[in-house]
N, C-alpha and C positions, 0 to 999 in steps of 0.2 A: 422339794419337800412340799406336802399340800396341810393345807392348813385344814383341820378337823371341822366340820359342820357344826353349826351351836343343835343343839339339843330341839326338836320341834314341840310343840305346844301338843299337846291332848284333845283329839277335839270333842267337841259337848257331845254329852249322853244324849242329847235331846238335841233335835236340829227344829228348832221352834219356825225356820222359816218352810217348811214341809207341811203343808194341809193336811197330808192324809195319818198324822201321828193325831189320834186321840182312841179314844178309849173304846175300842170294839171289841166284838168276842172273837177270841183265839185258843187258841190251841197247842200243847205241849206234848210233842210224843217222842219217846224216845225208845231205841231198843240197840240189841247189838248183834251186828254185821261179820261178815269174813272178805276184807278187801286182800288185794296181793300184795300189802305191806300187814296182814295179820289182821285180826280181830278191832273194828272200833266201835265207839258209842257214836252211834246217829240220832242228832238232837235236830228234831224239824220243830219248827214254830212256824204253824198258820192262821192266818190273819186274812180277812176279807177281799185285802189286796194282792195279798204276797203270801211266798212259802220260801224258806230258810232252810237248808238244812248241811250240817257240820258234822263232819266223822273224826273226831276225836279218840287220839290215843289216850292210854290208863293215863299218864301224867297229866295229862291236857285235861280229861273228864274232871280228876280230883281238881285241879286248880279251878277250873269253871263251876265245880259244886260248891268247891270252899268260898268265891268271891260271893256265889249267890246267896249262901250261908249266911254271912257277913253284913251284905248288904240286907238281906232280909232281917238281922236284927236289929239294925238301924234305923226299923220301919216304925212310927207310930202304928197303933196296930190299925185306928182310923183308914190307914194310907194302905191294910193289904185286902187284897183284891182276891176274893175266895174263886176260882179256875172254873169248880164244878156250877156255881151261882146257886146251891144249893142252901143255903145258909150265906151268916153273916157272923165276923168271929167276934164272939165272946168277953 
């Protein structure tokens, strides 16, 4: 019989010992794809250093919209960061 593994910790949103996390200008693009497991949502996030990008099935997209959702309303509004810099909100 094997004894179950305890539960592992979350690690931080933020890995503060990483230099290269601060505030640069990026980029949010997304669109949708036809892979051989079907249609996904390709979400790239580029950044000065790096390029990301995630093909999410319809469950997976809603769950990641909904968390962003969430999180974004949790925002002071001081704390959101307008994409285009075209403005500043309101």
């Amino acid at each position: 019989m094997t004894t179950p593994l305890p539960p592992q910790p979350q690690p931080a949103v933020i890995d503060a010992g990483n230099a290269l996390l601060a505030e640069t200008p990026s980029n949010l693009v997304t669109g949708l794809v036809e892979t051989p497991h079907g249609q996904r949502l390709a979400v790239t996030v580029r950044t000065a250093s790096t390029t990301l990008t995630v093909l999410l099935a319809a469950a997976d997209a809603k769950a990641w919209a909904a968390a962003v959702s969430q999180a974004a309303g949790q925002m002071s509004q001081s704390g959101l960061i307008v994409a285009n810099g075209s403005g500043v909100p309101q």
